[in-house]
C-alpha positions in Angstrom: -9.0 92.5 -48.6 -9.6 88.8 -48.0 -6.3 88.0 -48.7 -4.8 90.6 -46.2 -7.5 88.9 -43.5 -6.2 85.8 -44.6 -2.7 86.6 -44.3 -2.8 88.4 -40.7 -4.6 85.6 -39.7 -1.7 82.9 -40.9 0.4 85.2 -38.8 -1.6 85.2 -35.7 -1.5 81.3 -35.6 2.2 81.6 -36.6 2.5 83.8 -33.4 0.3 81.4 -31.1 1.3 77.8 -32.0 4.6 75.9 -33.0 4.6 73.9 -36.1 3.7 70.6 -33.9 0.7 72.5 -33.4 0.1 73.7 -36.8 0.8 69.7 -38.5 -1.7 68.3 -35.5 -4.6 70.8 -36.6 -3.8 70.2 -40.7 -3.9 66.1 -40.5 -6.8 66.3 -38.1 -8.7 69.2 -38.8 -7.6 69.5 -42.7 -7.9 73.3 -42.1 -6.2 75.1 -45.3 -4.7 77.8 -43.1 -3.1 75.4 -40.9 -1.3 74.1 -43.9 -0.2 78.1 -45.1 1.1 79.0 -41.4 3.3 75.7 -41.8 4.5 76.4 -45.0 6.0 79.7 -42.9 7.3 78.0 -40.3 8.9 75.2 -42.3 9.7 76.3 -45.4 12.3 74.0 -47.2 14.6 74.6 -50.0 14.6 73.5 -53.9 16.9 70.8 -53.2 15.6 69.8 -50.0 12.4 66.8 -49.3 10.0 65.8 -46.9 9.8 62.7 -45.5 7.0 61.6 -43.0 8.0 58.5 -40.7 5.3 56.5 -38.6 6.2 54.2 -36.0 3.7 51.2 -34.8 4.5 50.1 -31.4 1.9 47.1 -30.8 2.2 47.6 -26.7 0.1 50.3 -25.1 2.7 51.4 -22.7 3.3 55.4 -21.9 6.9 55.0 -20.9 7.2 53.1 -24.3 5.7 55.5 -26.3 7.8 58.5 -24.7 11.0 56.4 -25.4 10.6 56.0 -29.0 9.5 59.6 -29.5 12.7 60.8 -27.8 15.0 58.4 -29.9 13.3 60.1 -33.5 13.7 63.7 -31.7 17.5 62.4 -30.6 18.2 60.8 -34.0 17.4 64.1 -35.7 19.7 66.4 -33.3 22.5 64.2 -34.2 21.8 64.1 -38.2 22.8 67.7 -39.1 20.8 69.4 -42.1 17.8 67.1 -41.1 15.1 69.5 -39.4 12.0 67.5 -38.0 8.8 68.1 -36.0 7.5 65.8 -34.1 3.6 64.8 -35.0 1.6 64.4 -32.1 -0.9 61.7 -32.5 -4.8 61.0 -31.0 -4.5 57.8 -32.0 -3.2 54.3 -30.1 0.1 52.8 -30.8 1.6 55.5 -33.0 4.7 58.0 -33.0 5.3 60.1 -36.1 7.5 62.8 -37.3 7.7 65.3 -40.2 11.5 65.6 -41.9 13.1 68.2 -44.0 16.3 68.0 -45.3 18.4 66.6 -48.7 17.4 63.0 -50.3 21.0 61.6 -48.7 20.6 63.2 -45.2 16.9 61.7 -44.7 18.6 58.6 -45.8 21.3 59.0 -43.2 18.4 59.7 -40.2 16.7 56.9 -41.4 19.5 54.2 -41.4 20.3 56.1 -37.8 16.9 55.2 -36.6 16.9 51.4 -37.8 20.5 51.7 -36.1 18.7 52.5 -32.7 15.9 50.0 -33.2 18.1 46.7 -32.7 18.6 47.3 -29.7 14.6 47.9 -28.4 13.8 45.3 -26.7 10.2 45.7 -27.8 11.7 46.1 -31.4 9.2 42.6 -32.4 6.3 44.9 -31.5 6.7 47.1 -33.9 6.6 48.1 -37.3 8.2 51.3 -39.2 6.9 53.1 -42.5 8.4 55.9 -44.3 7.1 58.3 -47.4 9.2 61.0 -48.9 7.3 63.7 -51.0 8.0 67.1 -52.1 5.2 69.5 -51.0 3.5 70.3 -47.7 0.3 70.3 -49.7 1.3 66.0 -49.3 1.1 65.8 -46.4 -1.9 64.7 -45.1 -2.4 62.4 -47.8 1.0 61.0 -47.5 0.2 60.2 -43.2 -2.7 58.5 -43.9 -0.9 56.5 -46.9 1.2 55.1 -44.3 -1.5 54.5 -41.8 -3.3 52.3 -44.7 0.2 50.7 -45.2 0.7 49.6 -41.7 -0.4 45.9 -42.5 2.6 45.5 -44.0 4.8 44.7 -40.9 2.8 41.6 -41.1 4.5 40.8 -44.4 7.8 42.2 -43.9 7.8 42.3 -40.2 9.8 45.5 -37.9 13.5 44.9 -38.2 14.2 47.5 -41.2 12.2 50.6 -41.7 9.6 50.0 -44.5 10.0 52.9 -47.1 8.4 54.6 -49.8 5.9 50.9 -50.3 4.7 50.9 -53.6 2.0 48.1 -53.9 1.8 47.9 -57.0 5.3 46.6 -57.4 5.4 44.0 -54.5 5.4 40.8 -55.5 3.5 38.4 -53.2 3.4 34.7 -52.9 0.5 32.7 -52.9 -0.2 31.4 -49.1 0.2 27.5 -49.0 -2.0 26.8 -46.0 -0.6 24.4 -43.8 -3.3 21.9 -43.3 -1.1 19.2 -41.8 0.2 21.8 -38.5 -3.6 22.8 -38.3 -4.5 19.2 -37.6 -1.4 19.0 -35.3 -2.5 21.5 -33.3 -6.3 20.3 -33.3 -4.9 16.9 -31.6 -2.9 18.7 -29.3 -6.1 20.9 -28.3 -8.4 17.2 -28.2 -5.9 15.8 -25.8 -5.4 19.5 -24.0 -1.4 19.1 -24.4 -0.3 22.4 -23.5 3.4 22.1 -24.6 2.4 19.8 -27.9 0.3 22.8 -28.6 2.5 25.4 -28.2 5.2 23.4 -30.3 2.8 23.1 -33.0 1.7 26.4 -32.9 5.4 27.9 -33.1 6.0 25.8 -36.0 2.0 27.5 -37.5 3.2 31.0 -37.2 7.1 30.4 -38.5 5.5 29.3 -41.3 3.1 32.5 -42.3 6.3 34.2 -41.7 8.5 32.8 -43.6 7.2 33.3 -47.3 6.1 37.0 -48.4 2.4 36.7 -48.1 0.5 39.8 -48.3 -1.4 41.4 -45.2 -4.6 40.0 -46.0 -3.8 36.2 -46.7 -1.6 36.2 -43.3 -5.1 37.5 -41.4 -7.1 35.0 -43.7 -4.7 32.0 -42.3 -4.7 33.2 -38.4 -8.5 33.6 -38.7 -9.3 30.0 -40.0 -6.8 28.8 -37.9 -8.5 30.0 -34.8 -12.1 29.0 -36.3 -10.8 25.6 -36.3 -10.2 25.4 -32.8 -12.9 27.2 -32.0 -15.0 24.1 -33.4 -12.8 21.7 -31.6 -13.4 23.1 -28.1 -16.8 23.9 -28.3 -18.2 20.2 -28.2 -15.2 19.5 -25.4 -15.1 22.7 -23.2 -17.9 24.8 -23.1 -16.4 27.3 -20.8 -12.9 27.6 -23.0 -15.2 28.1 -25.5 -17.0 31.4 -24.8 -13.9 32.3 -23.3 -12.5 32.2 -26.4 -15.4 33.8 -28.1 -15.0 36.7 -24.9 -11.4 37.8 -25.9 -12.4 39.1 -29.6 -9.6 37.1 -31.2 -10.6 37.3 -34.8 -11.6 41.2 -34.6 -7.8 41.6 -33.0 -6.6 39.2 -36.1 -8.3 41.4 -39.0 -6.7 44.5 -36.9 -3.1 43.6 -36.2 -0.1 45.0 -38.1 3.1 43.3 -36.4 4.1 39.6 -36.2 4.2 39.4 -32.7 0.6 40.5 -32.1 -0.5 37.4 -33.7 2.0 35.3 -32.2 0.0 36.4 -29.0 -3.0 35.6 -29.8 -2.3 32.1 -30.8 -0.5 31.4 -27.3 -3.3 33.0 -25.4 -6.1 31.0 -27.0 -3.8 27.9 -26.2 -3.7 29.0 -22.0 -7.3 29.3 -22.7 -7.9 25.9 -24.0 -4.7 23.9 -23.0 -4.2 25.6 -19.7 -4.8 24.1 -16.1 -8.0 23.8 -14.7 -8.5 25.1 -10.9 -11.5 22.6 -10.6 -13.5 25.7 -9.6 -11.1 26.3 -6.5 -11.5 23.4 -4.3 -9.6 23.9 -1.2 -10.5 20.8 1.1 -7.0 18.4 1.1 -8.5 15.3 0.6 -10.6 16.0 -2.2 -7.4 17.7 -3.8 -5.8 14.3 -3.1 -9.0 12.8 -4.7 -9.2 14.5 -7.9 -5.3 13.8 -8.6 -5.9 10.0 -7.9 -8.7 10.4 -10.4 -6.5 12.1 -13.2 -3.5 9.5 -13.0 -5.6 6.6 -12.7 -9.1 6.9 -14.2 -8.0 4.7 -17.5 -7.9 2.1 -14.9 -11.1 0.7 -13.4 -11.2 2.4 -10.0 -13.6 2.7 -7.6 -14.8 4.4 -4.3 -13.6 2.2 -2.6 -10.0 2.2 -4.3 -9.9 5.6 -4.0 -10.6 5.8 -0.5 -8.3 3.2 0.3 -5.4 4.7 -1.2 -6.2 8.4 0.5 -6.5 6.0 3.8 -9.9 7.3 4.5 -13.2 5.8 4.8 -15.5 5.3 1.6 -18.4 6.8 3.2 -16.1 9.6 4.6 -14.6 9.7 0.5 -18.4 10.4 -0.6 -19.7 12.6 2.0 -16.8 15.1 1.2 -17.4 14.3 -3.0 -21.2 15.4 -2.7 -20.2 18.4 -0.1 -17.3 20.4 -1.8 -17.9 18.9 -5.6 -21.9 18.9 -5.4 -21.9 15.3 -7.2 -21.2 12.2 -6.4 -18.2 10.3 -6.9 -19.6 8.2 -9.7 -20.9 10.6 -11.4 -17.6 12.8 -11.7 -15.5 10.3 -12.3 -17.8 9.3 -15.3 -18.1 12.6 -16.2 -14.4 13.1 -16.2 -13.9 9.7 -18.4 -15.9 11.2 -21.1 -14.5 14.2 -21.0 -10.6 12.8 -22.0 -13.3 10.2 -24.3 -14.5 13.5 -25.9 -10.7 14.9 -26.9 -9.8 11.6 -27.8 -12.6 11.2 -30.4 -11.8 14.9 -31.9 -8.0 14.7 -31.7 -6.9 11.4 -32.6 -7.5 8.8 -35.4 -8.2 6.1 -32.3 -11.1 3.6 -33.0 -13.8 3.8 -30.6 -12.8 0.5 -28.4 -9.4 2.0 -28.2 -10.9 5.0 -26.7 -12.9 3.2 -24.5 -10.4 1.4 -22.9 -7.6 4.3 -22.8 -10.2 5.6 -20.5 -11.1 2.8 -18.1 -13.9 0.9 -20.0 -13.5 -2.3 -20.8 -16.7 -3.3 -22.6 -16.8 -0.6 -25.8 -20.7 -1.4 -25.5 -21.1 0.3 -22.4 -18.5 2.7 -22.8 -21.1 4.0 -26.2 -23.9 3.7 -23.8 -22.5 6.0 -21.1 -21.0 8.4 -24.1 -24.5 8.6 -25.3 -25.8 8.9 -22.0 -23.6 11.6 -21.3 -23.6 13.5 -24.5 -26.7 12.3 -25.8 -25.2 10.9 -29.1 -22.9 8.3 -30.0 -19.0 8.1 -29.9 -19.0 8.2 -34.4 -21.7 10.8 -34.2 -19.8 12.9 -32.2 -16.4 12.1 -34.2 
């Protein structure tokens, strides 16, 4: 009698929902009679497999997501024998479908697929997985398989469709960390070189791309990476720094999957730290004119009075406008300012104090040490 129940019940849903909605309601539901009114709906044949494919598209677009769904449903009406339905997914970045049909035409609808992806233009932001198994009873199992597997595009990256991973047979090299590009990149940050960086940060991730290095070890490199600057720009820029700390850039490391996600992250903590400053949005013109006379000269010894007599203004005019639109006087800033570039010069360079002194505008490394100290409260070596 239960079976009968059972069995009129299969049929109702049968009657009521597609097979979309049927594989939606067995991978997030796990109900058993979900799985039963599939096996109804798409039955296959002794000879015949099923393959599950899960794409990872890294931007969180709509128009995006709809495209790459409609090239797998397009694929599939021009692979004959290939049946598919298309798994709708409650998670971010994802497009999945279910395939039935002989070992050698899923092969074809794959190698379609991968045919269709060179020509994405998002095609770096994405990564691919396939898994081919026999039963419907798999199928859960085999979706989240791939979901587990998606670190992989990290190794392998998205050009080719990643299928049927077995990680137990990949062979991994060991990650040789490269120390010397990390302290090329620290210099750039310590003298806030935005193209140096970027350069040296190019050269970081080419690197943990070019050898097989497993998911982990790639996420271990990225992460230490960014802890390294993190410890450079905290003693120089307070503000980059809890920037920094504000856009979660290690919790987005540990949960990437494609290349180009981390490639991202590493040029947007470089705008943050190596990016222009607006000097908090300053509009009057001569204090503008001011401020760039300080940056191009203040290696030199310059004064007020310098300054004022290059804008063609009066000094007392010069400091009246420093103390109303900066809320300091000019001495002040253009000390603070001195030990500022002192500060990047100390963390990102090999320069001996004196030469840092005078690279910005003090003569006398004594009293360059006693401003630093007054400044900073410690010493230029401490600080080193």
């Amino acid at each position: 009698m239960e079976v009968l129940e059972m069995d009129k019940e299969i049929r109702d849903v049968t009657v009521k929902v597609g097979p979309e909605e049927c594989l939606k309601g067995l991978l997030w539901n796990d109900e058993r009679w979900y799985l039963d009114a599939l096996k109804r709906m798409f039955p296959k044949k002794r000879e015949e497999q099923y393959t599950v494919l899960v794409g990872y598209i890294a931007k969180e677009e709509k128009d995006v997501y709809d495209y790459a769904g409609n090239m797998l449903m397009a694929v599939g009406t021009r692979t004959p024998g290939v049946e598919l339905v298309q798994i709708e997914s409650i998670r971010k970045h994802l497009v999945s479908v279910l395939l039935k049909g002989k070992a050698e035409l899923l092969a074809k609808y794959l190698d379609s697929v991968e045919g269709c992806m060179i020509h994405l233009r998002w095609k770096d932001e994405t990564v691919w997985i396939s898994r081919r198994f026999t039963e419907l009873l798999e199928v859960t199992d085999v979706f989240w398989k791939i979901h587990s597997d998606l670190k992989y595009g990290l190794t392998f990256g998205g050009e080719h469709i990643l299928r049927d991973l077995d990680e137990k047979s990949l062979s991994m090299s060991e990650v040789e960390y490269p120390v010397f590009l990390e302290r090329q990149i620290g210099i750039a940050v310590g003298k806030c070189n935005r193209q140096e960086y970027l350069e040296q940060a190019e050269k970081f991730f080419c690197h943990m791309i070019r050898g097989v290095f497993s998911p982990e070890d790639i996420r271990y490199a990225f992460c230490k990476l960014l802890q390294y600057i993190y410890d450079i720009v905290k003693d120089l820029n307070a503000d980059a720094y809890y920037e920094l700390k504000s856009q979660n850039m290690a919790e987005r490391i540990l949960s990437a999957n494609c290349r180009q996600q981390l490639y991202e992250i590493l040029i947007e903590a470089g705008e943050i730290v190596c990016g222009e400053q607006d000097d908090k949005r300053i509009s009057n013109y001569n204090i503008n004119r001011a401020l760039e006379y300080i940056r191009l000269h203040y290696n030199e010894g310059i004064t007020l009075e310098e300054t004022a007599r290059a804008l063609r203004i009066t000094p007392e005019y010069l400091s009246m406008l420093f103390k109303r639109e900066v809320g300091i006087n000019f001495s002040v800033f253009l000390k603070r300012f001195r030990i500022s570039h002192a500060k990047r010069l100390l963390k990102g360079t090999d320069m001996k104090v004196r030469e840092v002194a005078a690279a910005c505008g003090y003569s006398n490394s004594n009293y360059f040490i006693k401003v630093f100290r007054e400044v900073t409260g410690t010493v230029p070596t401490d600080f080193r």
